[in-house]
Every structure is written in C-alpha cells, then in structure tokens.
CHARMM internal coordinates of N, CA and C (Angstrom, degrees):
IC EDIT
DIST 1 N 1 CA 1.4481
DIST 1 CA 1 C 1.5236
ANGL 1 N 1 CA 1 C 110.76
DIST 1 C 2 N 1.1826
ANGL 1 CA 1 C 2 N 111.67
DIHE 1 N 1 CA 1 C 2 N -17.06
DIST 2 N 2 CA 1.7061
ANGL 1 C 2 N 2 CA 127.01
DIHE 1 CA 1 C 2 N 2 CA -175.00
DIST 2 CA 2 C 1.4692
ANGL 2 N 2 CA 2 C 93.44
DIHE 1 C 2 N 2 CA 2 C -66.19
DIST 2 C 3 N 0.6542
ANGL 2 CA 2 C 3 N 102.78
DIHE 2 N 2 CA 2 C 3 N -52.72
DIST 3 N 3 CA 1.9908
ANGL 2 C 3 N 3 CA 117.53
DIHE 2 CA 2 C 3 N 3 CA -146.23
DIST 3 CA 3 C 1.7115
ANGL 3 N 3 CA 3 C 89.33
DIHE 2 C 3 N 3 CA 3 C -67.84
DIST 3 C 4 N 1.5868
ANGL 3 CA 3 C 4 N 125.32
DIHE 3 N 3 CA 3 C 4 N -57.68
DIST 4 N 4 CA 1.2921
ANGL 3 C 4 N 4 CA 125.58
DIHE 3 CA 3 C 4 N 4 CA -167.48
DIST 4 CA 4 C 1.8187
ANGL 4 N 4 CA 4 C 111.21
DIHE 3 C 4 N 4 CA 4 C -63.65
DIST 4 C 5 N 1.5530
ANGL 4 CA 4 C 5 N 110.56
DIHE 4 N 4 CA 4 C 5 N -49.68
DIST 5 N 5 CA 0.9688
ANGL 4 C 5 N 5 CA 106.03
DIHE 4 CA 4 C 5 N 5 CA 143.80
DIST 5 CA 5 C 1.5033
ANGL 5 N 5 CA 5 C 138.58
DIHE 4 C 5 N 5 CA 5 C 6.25
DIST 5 C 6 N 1.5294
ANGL 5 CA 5 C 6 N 91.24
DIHE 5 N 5 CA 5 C 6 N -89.82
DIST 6 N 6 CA 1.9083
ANGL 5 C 6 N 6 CA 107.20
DIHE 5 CA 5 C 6 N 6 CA 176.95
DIST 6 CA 6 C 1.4954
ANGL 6 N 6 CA 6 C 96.36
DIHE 5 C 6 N 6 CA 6 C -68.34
DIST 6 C 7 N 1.3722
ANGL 6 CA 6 C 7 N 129.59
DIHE 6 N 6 CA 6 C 7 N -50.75
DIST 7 N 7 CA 1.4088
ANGL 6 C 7 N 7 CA 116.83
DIHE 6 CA 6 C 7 N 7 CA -173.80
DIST 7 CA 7 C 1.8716
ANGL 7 N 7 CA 7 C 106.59
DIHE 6 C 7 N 7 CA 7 C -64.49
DIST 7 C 8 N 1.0620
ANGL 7 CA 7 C 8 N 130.78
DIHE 7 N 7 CA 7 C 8 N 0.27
DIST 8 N 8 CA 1.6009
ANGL 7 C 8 N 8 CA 126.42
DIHE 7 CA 7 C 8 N 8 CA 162.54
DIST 8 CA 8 C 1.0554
ANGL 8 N 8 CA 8 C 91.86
DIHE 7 C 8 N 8 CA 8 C -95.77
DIST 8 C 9 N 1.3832
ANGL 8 CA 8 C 9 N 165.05
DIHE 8 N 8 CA 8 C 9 N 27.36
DIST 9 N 9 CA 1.2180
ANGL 8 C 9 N 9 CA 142.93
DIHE 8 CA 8 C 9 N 9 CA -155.33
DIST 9 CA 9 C 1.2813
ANGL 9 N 9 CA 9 C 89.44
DIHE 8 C 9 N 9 CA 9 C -141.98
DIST 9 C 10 N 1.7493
ANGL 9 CA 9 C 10 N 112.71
DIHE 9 N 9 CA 9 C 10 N -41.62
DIST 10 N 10 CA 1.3679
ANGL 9 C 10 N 10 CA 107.20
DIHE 9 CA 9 C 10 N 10 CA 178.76
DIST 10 CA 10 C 1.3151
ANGL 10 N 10 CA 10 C 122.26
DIHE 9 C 10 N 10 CA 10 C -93.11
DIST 10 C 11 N 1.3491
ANGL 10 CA 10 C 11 N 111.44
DIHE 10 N 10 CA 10 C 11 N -21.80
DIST 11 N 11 CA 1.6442
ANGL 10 C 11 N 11 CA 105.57
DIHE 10 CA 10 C 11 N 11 CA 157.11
DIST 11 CA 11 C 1.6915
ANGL 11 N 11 CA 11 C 118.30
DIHE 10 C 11 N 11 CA 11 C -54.45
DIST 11 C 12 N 1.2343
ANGL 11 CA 11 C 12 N 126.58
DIHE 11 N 11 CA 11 C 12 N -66.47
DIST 12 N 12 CA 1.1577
ANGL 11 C 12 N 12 CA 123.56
DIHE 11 CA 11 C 12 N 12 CA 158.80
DIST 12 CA 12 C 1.7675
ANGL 12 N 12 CA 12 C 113.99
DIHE 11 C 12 N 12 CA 12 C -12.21
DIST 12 C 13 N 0.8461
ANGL 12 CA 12 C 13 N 112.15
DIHE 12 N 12 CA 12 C 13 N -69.11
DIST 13 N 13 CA 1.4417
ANGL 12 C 13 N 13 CA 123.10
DIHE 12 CA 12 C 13 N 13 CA 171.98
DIST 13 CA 13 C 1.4634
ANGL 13 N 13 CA 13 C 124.00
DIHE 12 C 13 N 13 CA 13 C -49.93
DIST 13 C 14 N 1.2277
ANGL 13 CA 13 C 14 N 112.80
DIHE 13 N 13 CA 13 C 14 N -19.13
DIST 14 N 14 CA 1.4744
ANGL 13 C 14 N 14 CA 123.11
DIHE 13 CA 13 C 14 N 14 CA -171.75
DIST 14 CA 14 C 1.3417
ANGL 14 N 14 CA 14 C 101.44
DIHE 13 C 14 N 14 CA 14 C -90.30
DIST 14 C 15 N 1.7385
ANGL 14 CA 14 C 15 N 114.29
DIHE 14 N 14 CA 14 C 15 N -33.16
DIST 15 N 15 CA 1.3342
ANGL 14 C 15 N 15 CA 122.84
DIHE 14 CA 14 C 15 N 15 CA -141.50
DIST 15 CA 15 C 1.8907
ANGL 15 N 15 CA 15 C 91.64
DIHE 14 C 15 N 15 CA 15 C -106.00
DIST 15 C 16 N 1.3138
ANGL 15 CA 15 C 16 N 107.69
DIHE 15 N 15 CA 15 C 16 N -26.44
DIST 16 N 16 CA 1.6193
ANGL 15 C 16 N 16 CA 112.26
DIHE 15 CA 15 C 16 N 16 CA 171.72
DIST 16 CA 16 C 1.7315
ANGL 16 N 16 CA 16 C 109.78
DIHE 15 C 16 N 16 CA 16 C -63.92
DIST 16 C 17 N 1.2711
ANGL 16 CA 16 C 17 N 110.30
DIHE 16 N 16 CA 16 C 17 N -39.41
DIST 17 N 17 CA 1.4269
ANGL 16 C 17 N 17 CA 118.25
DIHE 16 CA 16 C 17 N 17 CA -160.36
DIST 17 CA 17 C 1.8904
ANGL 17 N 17 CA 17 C 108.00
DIHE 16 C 17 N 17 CA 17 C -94.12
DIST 17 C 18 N 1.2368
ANGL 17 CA 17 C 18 N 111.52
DIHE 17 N 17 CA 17 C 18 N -17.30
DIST 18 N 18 CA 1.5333
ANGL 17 C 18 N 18 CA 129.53
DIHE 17 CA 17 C 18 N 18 CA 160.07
DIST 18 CA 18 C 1.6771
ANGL 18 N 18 CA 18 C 108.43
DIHE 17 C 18 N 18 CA 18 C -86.52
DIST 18 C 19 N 1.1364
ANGL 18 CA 18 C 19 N 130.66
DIHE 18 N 18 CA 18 C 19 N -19.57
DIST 19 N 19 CA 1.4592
ANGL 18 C 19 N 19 CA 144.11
DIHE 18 CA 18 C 19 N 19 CA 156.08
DIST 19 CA 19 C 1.7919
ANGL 19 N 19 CA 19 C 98.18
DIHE 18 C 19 N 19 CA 19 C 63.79
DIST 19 C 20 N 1.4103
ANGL 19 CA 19 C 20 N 108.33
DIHE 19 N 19 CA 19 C 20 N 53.11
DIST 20 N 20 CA 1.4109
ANGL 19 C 20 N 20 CA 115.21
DIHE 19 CA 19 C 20 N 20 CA 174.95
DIST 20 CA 20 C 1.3662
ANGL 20 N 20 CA 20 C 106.35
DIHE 19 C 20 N 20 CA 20 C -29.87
DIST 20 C 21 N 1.6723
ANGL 20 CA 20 C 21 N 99.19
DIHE 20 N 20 CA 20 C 21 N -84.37
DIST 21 N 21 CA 0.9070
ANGL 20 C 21 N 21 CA 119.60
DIHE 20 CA 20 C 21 N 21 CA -172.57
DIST 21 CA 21 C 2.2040
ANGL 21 N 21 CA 21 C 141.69
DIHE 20 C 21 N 21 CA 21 C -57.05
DIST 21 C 22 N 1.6202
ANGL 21 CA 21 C 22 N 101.55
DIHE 21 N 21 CA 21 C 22 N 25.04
DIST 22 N 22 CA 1.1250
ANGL 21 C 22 N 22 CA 129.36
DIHE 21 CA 21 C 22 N 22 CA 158.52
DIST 22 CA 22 C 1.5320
ANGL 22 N 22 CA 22 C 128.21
DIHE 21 C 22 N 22 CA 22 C -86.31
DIST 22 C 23 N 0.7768
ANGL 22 CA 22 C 23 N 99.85
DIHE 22 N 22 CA 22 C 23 N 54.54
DIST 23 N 23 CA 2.0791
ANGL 22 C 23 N 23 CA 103.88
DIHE 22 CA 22 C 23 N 23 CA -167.04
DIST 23 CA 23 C 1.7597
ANGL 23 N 23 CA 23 C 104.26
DIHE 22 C 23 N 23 CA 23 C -49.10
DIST 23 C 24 N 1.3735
ANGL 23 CA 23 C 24 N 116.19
DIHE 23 N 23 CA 23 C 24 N -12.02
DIST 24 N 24 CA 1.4357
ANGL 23 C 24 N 24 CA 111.12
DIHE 23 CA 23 C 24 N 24 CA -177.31
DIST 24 CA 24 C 1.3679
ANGL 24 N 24 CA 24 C 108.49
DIHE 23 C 24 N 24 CA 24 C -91.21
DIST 24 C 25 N 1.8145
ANGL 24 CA 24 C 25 N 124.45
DIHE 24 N 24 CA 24 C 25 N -5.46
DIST 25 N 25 CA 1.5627
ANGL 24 C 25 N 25 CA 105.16
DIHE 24 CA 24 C 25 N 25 CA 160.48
DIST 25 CA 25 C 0.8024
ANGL 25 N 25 CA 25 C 136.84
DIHE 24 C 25 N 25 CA 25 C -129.30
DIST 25 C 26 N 1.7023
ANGL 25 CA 25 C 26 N 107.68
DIHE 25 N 25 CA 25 C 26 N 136.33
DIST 26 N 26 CA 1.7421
ANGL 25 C 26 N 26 CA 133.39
DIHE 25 CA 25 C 26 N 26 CA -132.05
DIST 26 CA 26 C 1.2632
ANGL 26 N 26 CA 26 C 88.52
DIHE 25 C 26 N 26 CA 26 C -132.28
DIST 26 C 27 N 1.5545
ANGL 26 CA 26 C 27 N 133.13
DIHE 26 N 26 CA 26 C 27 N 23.06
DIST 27 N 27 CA 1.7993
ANGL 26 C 27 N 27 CA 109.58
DIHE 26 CA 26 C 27 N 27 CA -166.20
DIST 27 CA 27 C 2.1701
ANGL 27 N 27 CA 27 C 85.34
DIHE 26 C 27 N 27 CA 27 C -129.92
DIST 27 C 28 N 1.4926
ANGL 27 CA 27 C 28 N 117.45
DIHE 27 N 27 CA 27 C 28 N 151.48
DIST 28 N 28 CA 1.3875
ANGL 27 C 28 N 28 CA 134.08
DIHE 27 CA 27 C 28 N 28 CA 135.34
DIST 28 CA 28 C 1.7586
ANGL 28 N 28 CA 28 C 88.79
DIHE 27 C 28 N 28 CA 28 C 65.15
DIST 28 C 29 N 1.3669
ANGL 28 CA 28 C 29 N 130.91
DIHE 28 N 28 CA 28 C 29 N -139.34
DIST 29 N 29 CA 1.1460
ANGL 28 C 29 N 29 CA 131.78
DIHE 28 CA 28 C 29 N 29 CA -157.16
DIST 29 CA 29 C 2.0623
ANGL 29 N 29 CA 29 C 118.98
DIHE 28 C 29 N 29 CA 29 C -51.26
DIST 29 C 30 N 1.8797
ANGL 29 CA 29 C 30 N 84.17
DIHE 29 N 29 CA 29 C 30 N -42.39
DIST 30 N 30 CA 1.2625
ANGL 29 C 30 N 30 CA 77.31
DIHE 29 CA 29 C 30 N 30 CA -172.43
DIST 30 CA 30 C 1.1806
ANGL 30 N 30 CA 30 C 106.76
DIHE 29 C 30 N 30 CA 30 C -82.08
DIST 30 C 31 N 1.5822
ANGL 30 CA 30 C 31 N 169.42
DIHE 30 N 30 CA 30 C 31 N -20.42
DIST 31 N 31 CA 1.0393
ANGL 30 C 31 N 31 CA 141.71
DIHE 30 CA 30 C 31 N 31 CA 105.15
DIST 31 CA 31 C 1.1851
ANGL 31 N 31 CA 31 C 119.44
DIHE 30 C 31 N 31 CA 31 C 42.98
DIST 31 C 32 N 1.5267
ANGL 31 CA 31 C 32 N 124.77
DIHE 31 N 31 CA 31 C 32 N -99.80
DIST 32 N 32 CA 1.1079
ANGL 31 C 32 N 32 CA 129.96
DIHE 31 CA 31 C 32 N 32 CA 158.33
DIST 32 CA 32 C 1.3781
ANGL 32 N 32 CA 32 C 129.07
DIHE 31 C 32 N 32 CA 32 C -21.58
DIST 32 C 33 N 1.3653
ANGL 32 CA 32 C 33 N 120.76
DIHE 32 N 32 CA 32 C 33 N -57.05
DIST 33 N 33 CA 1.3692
ANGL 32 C 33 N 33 CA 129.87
DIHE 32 CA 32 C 33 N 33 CA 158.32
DIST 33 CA 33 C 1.5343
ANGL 33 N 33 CA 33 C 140.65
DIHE 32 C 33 N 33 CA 33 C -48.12
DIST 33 C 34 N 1.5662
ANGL 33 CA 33 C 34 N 95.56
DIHE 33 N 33 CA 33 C 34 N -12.28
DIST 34 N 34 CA 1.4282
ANGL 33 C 34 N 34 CA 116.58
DIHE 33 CA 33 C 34 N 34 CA -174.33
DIST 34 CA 34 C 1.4442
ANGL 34 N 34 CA 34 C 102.94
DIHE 33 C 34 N 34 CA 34 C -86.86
DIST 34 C 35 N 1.5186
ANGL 34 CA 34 C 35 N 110.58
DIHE 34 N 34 CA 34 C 35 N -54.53
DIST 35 N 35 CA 1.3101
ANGL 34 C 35 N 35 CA 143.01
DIHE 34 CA 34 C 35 N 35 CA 153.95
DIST 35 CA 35 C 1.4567
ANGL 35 N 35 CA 35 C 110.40
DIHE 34 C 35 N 35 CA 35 C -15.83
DIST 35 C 36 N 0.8313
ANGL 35 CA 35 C 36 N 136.84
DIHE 35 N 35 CA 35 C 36 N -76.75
DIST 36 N 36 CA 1.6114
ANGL 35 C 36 N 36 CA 162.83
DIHE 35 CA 35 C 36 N 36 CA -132.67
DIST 36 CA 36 C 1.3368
ANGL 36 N 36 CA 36 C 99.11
DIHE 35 C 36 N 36 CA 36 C -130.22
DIST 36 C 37 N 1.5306
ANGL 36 CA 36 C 37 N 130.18
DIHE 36 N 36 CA 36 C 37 N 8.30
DIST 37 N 37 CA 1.7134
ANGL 36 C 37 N 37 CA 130.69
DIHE 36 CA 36 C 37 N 37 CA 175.81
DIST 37 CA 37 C 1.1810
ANGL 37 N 37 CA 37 C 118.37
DIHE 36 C 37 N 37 CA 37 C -77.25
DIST 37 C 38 N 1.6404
ANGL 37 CA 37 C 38 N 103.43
DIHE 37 N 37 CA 37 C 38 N -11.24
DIST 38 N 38 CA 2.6514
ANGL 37 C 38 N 38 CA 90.31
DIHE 37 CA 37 C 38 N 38 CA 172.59
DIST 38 CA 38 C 1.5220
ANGL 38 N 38 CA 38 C 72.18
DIHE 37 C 38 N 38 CA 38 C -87.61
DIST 38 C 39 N 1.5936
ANGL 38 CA 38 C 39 N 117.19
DIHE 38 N 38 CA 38 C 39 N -54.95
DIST 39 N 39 CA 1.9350
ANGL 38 C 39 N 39 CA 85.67
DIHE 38 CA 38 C 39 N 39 CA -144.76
DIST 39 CA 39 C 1.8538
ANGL 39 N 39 CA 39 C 108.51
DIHE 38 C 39 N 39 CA 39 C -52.06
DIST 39 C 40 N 1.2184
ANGL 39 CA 39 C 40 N 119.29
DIHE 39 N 39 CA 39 C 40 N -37.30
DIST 40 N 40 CA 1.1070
ANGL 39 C 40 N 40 CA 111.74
DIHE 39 CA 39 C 40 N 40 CA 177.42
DIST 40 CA 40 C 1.5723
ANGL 40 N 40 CA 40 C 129.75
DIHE 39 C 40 N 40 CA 40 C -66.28
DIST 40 C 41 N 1.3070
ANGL 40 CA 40 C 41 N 107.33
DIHE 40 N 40 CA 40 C 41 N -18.82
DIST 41 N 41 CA 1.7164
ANGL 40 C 41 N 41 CA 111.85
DIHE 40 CA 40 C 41 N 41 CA -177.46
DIST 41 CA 41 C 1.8179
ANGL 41 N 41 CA 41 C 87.11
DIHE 40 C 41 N 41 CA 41 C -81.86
DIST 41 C 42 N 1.4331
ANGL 41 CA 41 C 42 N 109.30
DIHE 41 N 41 CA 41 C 42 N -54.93
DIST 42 N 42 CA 2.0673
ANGL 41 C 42 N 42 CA 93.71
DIHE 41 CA 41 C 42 N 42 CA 177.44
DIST 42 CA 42 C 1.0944
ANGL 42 N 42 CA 42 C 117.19
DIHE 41 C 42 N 42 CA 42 C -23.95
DIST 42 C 43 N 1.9038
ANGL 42 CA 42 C 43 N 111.08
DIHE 42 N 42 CA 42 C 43 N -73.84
DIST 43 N 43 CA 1.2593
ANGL 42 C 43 N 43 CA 106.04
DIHE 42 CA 42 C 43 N 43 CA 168.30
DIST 43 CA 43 C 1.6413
ANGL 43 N 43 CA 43 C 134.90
DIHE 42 C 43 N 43 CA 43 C -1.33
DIST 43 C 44 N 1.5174
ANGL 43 CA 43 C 44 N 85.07
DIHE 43 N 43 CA 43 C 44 N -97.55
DIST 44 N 44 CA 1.8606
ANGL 43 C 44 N 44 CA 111.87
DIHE 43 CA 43 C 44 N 44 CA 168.18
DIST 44 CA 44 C 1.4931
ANGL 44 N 44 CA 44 C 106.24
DIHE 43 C 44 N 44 CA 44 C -40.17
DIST 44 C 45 N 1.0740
ANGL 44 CA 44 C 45 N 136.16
DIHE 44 N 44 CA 44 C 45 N -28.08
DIST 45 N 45 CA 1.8819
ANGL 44 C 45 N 45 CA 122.91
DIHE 44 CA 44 C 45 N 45 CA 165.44
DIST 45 CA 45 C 1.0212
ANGL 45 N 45 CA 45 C 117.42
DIHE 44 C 45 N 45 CA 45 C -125.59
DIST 45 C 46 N 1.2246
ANGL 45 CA 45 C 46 N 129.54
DIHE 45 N 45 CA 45 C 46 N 16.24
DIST 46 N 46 CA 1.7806
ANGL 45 C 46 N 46 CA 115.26
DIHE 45 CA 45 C 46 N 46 CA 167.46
DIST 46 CA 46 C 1.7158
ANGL 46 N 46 CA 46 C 100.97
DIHE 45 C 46 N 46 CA 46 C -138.89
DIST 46 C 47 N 1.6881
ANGL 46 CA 46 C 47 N 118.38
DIHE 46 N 46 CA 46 C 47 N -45.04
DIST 47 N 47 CA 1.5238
ANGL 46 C 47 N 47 CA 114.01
DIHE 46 CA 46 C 47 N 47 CA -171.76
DIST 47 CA 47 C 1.3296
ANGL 47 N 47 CA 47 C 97.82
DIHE 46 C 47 N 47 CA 47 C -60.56
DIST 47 C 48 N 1.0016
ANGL 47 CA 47 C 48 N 110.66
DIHE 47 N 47 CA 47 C 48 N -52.86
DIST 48 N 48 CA 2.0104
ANGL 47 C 48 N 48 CA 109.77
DIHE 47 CA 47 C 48 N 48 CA -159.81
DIST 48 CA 48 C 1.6116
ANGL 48 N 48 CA 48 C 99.16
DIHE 47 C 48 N 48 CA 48 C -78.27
DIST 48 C 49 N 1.4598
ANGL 48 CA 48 C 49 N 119.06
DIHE 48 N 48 CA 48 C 49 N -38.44
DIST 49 N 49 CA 1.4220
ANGL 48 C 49 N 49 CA 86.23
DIHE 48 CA 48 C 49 N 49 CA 172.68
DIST 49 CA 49 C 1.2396
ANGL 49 N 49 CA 49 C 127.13
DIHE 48 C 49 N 49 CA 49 C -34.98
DIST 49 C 50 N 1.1922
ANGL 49 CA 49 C 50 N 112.91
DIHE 49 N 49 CA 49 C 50 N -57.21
DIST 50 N 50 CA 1.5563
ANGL 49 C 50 N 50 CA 143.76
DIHE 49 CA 49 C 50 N 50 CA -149.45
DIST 50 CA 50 C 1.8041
ANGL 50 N 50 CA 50 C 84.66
DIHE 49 C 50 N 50 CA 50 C -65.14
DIST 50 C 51 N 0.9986
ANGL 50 CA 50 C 51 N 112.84
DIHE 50 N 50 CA 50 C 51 N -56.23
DIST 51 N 51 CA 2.1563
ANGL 50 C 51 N 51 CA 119.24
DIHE 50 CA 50 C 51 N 51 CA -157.03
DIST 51 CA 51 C 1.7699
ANGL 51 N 51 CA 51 C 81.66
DIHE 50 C 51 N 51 CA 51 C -45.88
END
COOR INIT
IC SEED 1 N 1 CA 1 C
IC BUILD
C-alpha cells in the first residue's frame, strides 16, 4: 500500500507540473501539451503504473 501511495503522490506531481488543470493556457508549450493531454494523462494512469 506504501508503494501506490508514493506512486499517487507522483502522479499528482506529474499532473501539477503539466498544469492540467489551467484551461486558460492556450499559448507556445502548453499548447502542445493540451494537444498531446490523453496520450499523456494514459501515461500518468496506466504506462507508469505498469513501469
């Protein structure tokens, strides 16, 4: 239970620093990121579980 824990801890962390939850930015990187946000939210809950 430890381990999942830290692995919510670091998703959380993934998901602060990708700044999902900013719907107001539309300009240069995040753009891109908006773009490319299921493949990256998969990632963050199913690839890395899995690693």
């Amino acid at each position: 239970m430890r381990d999942n824990s830290a692995l919510e801890k670091f998703q959380d962390l993934l998901r602060e620093i990708f700044q999902f939850s900013a719907s107001d930015l539309d300009f240069g990187i995040y753009r891109i990121l908006n773009y490319k946000r299921q493949q990256i939210e998969d990632f963050i809950n199913i690839k890395l579980r899995k690693k």
